[in-house]
N, C-alpha and C positions, 0 to 999 in steps of 0.2 A: 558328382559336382558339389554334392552338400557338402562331403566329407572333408575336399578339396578345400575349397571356400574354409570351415572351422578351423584345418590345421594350420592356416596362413594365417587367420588372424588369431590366433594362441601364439602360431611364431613371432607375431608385432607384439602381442602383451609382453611374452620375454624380454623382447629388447628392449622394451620401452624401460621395465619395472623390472626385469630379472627375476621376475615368480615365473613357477609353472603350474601346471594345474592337470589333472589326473583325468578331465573327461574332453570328449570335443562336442557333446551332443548340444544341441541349437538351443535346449532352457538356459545354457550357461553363458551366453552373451551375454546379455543383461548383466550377472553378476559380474563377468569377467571385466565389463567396462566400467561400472562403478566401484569397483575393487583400483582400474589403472587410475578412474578421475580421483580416489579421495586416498592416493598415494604420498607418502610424505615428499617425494619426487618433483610431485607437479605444483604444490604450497600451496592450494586453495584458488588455483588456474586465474590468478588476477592480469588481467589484459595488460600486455604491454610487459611480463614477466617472463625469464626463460620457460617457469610452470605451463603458462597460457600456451606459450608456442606448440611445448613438448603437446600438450594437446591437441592442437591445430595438429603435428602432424600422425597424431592418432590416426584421428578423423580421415585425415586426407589415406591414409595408405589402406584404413577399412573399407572407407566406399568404392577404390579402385579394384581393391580385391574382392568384393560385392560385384561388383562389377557394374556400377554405374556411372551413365554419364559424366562427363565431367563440366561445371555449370559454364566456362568458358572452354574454347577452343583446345585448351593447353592446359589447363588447370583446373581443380575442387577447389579454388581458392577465390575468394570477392576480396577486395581488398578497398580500405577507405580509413580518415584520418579521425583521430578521438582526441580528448585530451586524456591524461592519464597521471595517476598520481605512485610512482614507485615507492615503495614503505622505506624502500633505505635512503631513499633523499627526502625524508621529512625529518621536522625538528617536532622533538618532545622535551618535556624534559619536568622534573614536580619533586617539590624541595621541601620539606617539611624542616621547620627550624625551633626549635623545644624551648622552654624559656631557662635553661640552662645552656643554651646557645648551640647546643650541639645539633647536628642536623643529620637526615635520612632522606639518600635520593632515591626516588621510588620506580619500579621498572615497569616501561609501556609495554601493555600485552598482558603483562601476567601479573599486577598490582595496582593496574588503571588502564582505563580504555574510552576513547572517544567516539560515540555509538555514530556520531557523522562528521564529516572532514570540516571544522571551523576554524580557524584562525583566531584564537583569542591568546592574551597577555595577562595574569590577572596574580596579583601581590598583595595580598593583605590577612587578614588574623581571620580564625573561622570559629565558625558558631554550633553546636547542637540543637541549642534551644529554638524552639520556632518562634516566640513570644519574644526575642531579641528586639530590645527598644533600636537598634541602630544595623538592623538588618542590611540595611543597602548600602554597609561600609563590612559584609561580611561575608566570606564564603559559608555555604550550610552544609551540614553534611548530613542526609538522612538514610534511615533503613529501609525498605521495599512497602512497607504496609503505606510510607507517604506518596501522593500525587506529586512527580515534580509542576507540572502545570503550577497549582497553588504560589508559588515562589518564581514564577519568571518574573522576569522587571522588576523585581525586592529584593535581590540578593548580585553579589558579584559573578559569582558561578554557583551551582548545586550540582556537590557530591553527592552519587545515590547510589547506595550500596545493591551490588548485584551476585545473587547466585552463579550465576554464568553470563559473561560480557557478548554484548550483542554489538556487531558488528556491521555497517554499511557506509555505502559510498555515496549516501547523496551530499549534495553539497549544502550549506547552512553557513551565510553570509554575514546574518545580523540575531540579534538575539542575545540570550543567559546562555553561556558555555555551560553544558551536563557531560559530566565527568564521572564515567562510573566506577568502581573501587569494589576488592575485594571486601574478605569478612577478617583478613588480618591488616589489612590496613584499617578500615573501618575502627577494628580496636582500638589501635593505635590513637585514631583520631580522637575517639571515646572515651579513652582512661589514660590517656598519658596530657600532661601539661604540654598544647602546644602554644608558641606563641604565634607563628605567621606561616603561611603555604605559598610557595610560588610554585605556579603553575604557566605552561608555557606549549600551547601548541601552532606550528604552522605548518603550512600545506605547502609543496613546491609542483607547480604541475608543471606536463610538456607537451607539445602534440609528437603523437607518433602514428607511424602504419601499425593499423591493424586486420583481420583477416576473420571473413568468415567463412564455413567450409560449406559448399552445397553441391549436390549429386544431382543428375535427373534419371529415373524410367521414363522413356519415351512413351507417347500415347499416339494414337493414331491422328487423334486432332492435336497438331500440334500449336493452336494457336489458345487453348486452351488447359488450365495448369490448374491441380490442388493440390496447398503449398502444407507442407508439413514442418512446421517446426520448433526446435526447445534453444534455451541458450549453454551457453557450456562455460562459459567463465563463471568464478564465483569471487571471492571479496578478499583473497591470498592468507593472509596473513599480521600477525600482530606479535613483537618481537618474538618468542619460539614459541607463540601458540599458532597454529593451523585450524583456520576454518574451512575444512576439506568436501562439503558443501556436497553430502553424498544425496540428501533428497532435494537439493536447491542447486546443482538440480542434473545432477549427475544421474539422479535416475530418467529422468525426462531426454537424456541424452541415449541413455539405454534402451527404451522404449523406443526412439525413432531408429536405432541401428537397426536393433532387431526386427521390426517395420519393415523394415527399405530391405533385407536380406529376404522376405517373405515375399513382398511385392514383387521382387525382381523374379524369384522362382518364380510365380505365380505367372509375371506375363510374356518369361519364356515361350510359353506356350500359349497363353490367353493373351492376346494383346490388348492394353486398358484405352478408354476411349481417349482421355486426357493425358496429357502431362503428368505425373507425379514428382515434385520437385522436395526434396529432402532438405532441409537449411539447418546448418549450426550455427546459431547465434553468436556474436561477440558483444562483449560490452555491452549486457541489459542491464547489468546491476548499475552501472554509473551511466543510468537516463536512456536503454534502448537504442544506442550508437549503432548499433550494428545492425538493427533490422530498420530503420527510418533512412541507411544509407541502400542499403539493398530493396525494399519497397521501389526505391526512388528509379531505381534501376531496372528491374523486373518491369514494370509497369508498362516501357517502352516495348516488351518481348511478347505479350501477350497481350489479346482479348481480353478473357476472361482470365479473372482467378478469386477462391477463394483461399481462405488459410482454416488451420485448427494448429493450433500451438501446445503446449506438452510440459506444464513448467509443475516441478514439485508434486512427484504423484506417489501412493506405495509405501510410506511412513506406519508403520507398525502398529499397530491399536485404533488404526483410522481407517473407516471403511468406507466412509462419504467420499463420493468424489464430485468437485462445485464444478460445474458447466459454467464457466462465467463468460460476460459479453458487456463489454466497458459501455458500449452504446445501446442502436437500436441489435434489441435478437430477433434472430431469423427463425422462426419458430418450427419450422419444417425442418431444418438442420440441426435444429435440439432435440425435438419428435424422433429425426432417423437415428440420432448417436443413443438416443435413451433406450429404445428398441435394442440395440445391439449391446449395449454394455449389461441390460437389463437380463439377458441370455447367461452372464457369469454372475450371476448375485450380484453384481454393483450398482450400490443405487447412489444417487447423486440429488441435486439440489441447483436449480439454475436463478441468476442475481448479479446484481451491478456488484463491483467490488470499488472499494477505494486504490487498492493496488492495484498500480498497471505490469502487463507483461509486454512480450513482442505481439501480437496480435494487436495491439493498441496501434503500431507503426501501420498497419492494413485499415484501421477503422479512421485512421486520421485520412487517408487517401480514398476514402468512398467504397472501401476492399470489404466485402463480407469475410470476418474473423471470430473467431471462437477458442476460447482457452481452456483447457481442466487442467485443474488441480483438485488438490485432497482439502478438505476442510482441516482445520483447526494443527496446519503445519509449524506455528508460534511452539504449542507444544508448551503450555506456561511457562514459556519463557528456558525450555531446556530444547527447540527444535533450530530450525534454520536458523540461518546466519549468527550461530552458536558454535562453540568447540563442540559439541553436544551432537550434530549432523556428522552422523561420519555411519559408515557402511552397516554396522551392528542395528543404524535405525530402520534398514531399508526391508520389507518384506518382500522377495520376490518371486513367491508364489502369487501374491496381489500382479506385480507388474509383469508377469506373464497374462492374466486375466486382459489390462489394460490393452497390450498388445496385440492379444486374440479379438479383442471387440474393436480396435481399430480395425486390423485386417479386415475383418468381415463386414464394417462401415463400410472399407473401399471398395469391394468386390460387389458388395449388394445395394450400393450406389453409382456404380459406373456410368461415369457419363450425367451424370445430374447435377445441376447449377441449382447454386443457391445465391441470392443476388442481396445488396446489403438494405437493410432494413425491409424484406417480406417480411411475413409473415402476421398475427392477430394484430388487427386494424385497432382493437382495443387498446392493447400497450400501450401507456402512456409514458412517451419520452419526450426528453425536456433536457436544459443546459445543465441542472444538478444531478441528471443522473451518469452527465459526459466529468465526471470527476476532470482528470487532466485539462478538458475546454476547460472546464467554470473555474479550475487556479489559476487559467492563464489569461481570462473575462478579469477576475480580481483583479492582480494581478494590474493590467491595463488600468483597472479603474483608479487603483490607488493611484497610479501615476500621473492620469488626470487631477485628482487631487480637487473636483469638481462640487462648489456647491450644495445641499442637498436639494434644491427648488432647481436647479439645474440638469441638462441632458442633453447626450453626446450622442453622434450616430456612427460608430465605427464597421469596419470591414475588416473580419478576422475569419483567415481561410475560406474566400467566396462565401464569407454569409453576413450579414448584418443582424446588428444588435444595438440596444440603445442599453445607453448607460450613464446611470444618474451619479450622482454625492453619495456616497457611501452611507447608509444610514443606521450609524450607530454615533451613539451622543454621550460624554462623559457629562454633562451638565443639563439639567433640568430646564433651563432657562435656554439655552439653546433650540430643544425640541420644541419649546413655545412660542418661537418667534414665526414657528413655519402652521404649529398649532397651539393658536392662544387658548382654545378652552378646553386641555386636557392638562389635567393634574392629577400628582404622583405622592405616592408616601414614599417622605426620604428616608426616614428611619423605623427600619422594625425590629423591635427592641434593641439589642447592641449595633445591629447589622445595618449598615449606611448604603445606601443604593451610589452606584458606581457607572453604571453604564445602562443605555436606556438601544435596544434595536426595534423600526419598527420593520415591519412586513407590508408590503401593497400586494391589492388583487395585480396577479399577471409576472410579478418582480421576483426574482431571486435572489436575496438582499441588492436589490436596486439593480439588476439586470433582468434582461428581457430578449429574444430573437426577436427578431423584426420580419414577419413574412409578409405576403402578398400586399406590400404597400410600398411605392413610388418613392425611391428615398433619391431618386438622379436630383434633383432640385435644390436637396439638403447639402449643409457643406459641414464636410466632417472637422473640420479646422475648427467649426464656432461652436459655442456652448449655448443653448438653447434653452428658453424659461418655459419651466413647464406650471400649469396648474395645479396644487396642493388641493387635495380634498378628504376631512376624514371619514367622508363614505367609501374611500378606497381602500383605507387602514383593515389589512386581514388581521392580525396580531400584533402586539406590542410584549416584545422578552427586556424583564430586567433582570440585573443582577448585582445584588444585596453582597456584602464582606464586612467580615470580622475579623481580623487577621488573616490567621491563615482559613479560616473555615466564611465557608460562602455557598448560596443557595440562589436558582434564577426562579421568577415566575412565569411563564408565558400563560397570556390571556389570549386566544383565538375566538375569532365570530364561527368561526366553521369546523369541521371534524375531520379535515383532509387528516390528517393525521392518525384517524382513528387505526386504519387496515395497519399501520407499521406498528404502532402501540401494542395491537394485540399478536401482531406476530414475532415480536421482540420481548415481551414482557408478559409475567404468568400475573393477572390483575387479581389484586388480593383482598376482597374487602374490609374493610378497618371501622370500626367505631371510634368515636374523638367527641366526647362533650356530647353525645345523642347524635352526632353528625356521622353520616355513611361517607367515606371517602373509598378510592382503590387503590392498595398501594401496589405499584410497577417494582415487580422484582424479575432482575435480567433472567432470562430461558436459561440461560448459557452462564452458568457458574452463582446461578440463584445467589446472585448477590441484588440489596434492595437499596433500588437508585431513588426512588422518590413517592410520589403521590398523585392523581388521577382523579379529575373530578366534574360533571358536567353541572352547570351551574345556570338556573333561569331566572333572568331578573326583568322586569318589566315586560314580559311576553316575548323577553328575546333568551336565547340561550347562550352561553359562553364555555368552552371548556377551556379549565383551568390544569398546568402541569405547573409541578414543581417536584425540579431536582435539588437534593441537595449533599454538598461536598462539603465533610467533614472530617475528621483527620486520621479514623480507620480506611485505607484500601487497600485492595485486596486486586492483584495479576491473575488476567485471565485472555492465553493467547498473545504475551504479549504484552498487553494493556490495561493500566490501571483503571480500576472502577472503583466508584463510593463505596463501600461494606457498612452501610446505616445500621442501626435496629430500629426496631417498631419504635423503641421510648421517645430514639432523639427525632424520629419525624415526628409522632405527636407532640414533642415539644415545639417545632419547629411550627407545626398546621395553628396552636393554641395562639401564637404571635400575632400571626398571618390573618387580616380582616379582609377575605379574599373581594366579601361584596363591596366594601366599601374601597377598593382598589377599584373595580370595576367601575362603578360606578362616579370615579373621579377622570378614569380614561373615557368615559362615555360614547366608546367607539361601536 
């Protein structure tokens, strides 16, 4: 039956891709499918492309010939509507014009690239210099060592030169258009006389059908299901470069094949007590489409269900693999996957992430879900949703390991539920650690547009939340009208203070859940005056600028903060003027963000942070960090009269 089963699905790689391949033995699924997904064939499987399809019916003819259920009557196939953006029905277009009038049109893809889909128009003369007296009549063009942060809202657009262009689908409405550019256009921009760039992008979207593939192994309880699944679209393409998206997630695609072909032998003969439901995602990279419409669906077929999701695992020099859980974790179901992964050398790390996967679609509906992936899949900036992800990154002697510790997850768990948020009663969760909730809490509040001595009681997916005036203050004089007897230094030395946030006990910049209190009486229509008091002030964060270089302070009454500080930062004692500070240099690419310092003044203690951004950084994962040295924070601490701050915010 094995043998049977491999030489049918070697006969669909053929067709599919027109390779062959010399073994049939069961390690070589795994390669064999991230070999068809990061084919030039299927163009980086963008949803709603012939690529995606060709995929779709990968899927569909593997699992039949696996020989699993098919999730409807009639078909492997869920089917549900997305919006979609096709690469040949958008407009590009970037016109560089010399002041010898002569001009060079520059090519999307492979001499510029837009890292997210925005809609901007932008025509005018461009800059290098950062100290440009007329910045905000200038496109900038920088090299990698700058933040673009530093320069949103100051410039028309920022060009920012990239090693290798990074590629995504989310959408980005409003804002400074970032435009990233080779290292030959870069030149160009650099040492040639130009006089003016036009630059020019729009988005055409559509709705269409799209399709997710999913199998079942029946279980004995049929009312009962643990859902397994990766996504399989990736970001397509960018004029003829292919982001073939072999660890994003072509191997996570791999890993469940090979899964479901195990399982199924296995309950030939051992029948499992649940359902095991196999899902190929569509459409997670543009927002999760495909498993928030399937959730919705499932839901109705089942009792019970958990999920474990499979997104980017098995990347080459990376041996961690992150147990992540967007919300509350179930800690008995991180305990039983540790155990068993812990049997192949794999050790892992469990933690909220800012990134969501399809598991987030099961945590939004009350569903216990759980994700792994590999740490540090950025890859400085040479990994995912890069030309850089294609099959040569994928180690698959790792994702055989992966495979074997799932397996033996299911088999030495049969039959065990895990329900959503068990587990240590300690854990502390909260609306910041539901990343997704708390942009979509913002989000709302901005659009109340409320006050800040004001507060709202709204209802966002069965739960309540009160939500105040946003509080952060460009003017000094503002924050005093709410608290007259707190003052600020505006200027320390060059550096002019710019924005003032505070913190209240219980708020998460001005949001809060509302539990066990009586809100039927409340009308969510009205705005409601609340009491200001600065015994409720936890923190007050400013933040100082000098052009492009700027530095915040945050003053805190409390040390919530201490446990992440020290698990983020190697603290490094410093001497300054006879004064002990510590300075925070990141774990993760020892680069030094700032300064650390707990501060007693009148029998009260205060701890004092300060980060500061200046115009060395330095990518890591991805993401730009400050690269300081020692000298320019001691210049920066020498300025900085931290007691006499303190003691003017007198909180």
């Amino acid at each position: 039956m094995k043998k049977i089963t491999i030489f049918i699905l070697c006969i669909l790689i053929v067709l599919i891709s027109g390779c062959t391949f010399e073994t049939s033995n069961v390690e070589d699924l795994p390669y064999n499918t991230v070999k068809i997904f990061t084919s030039d064939d299927l163009k980086g499987r963008l949803t709603g492309t012939e690529g995606n399809d060709k995929a779709l019916e990968y899927l569909q003819k593997a699992l039949e010939d696996i020989g699993l259920k098919s999730y409807h009557e009639d078909s492997y196939f869920h089917e549900y509507v997305q919006t979609v953006y096709h690469p040949y029905k958008q407009e590009h277009s970037f016109i560089i014009t010399f002041e010898d009038n002569t001009t060079k049109e520059c090519k999307y893809g492979n001499e510029y690239l837009d890292p997210y889909l925005m809609d901007y128009v932008v025509d005018c003369p461009v800059t290098l210099n950062t100290d440009d007296e007329d910045l905000k009549n200038r496109v900038i063009v920088l090299d990698e060592k700058h933040n673009v942060n530093n320069f949103k809202g100051k410039v028309k657009a920022i060009l920012i030169k990239k090693k290798y262009f990074f590629k995504n689908l989310k959408e980005k409405r409003e804002g400074t258009p970032i435009i990233q550019i080779n290292d030959e256009l870069y030149k160009i921009l650099k040492d040639k006389k130009v006089k003016n760039v036009a630059i020019k992008s729009i988005y055409n979207s559509e709705k269409k059908k799209a399709k997710n593939v999913v199998g079942i192994i029946p279980g004995e309880n049929r009312k009962k299901a643990l859902v397994f699944s990766a996504h399989l679209d990736h970001v397509g393409w960018a004029g003829d470069k292919i982001f073939k998206g072999a660890v994003d997630n072509a191997s996570g695609v791999a890993v469940l094949l090979d899964l479901s072909k195990r399982l199924k032998e296995y309950s030939d003969n051992n029948p499992l007590y649940m359902d095991i439901v196999i899902c190929f995602f569509n459409g997670e990279e543009s927002g999760l489409n495909g498993s928030s419409a399937f959730v919705k669906d499932i839901k109705g077929k089942y009792e019970y269900i958990y999920n474990i999701n499979v997104d980017c695992v098995g990347m080459k020099g990376e041996r961690n693999l992150k147990i992540d859980n967007d919300s509350k974790i179930n800690y008995e179901l991180v305990k039983n996957l540790r155990d068993e992964f812990s049997k192949y050398n794999i050790s892992f790390v469990t933690g909220v992430s800012t990134d969501i996967s399809d598991h987030y679609s099961f945590i939004e509906n009350n569903i216990c879900a759980i994700n792994i992936e590999q740490s540090n899949v950025n890859k400085n900036g040479e990994g995912i949703h890069t030309i850089k992800d294609t099959i040569e990154l994928v180690d698959f002697d790792y994702l055989h390991k992966v495979v074997k510790a799932l397996y033996d997850f299911t088999i030495h768990n049969n039959g065990k539920t895990y329900n959503f948020g068990e587990g240590d009663s300690t854990n502390k969760t909260d609306i910041y650690s539901d990343m997704k909730l708390f942009n979509q809490l913002i989000e709302i509040q901005s659009k109340e547009n409320l006050e800040y001595n004001k507060y709202k009681i709204i209802k966002h997916k069965d739960r309540f939340f009160q939500i105040t005036g946003i509080p952060s203050f460009e003017k000094v004089e503002k924050v005093k009208e709410y608290y007259s007897d707190i003052s600020f230094i505006q200027k320390i030395g060059d550096y002019e203070l710019k924005n003032i946030t505070i913190g209240e006990k219980g708020y998460e910049l001005g949001i809060r859940e509302v539990k066990d209190v009586d809100v039927s009486n409340l009308d969510v229509s009205k705005a409601y005056e609340r009491n200001l008091s600065k015994d409720n002030i936890e923190s007050i964060f400013m933040e100082y600028e000098k052009n492009i270089e700027r530095f915040s302070i945050e003053i805190s009454r409390g040390n919530e903060n201490i446990d992440h500080i020290y698990k983020t930062y190697n603290l490094i004692p410093i001497t300054v003027e006879g004064v002990e500070y510590l300075l925070m240099e990141q774990k993760l690419g020892k680069v030094k963000i700032g300064i650390y310092k707990k501060v007693n003044i009148d029998h009260k203690s205060y701890y004092v942070t300060i980060y500061y951004f200046g115009k060395d950084y330095k990518e890591i994962n991805g993401v730009s960090y400050p690269d300081n040295n020692v000298d320019d924070l001691s210049r920066l601490i020498k300025q900085i009269d931290y007691r006499k701050l303190i003691k003017g915010l007198s909180i």
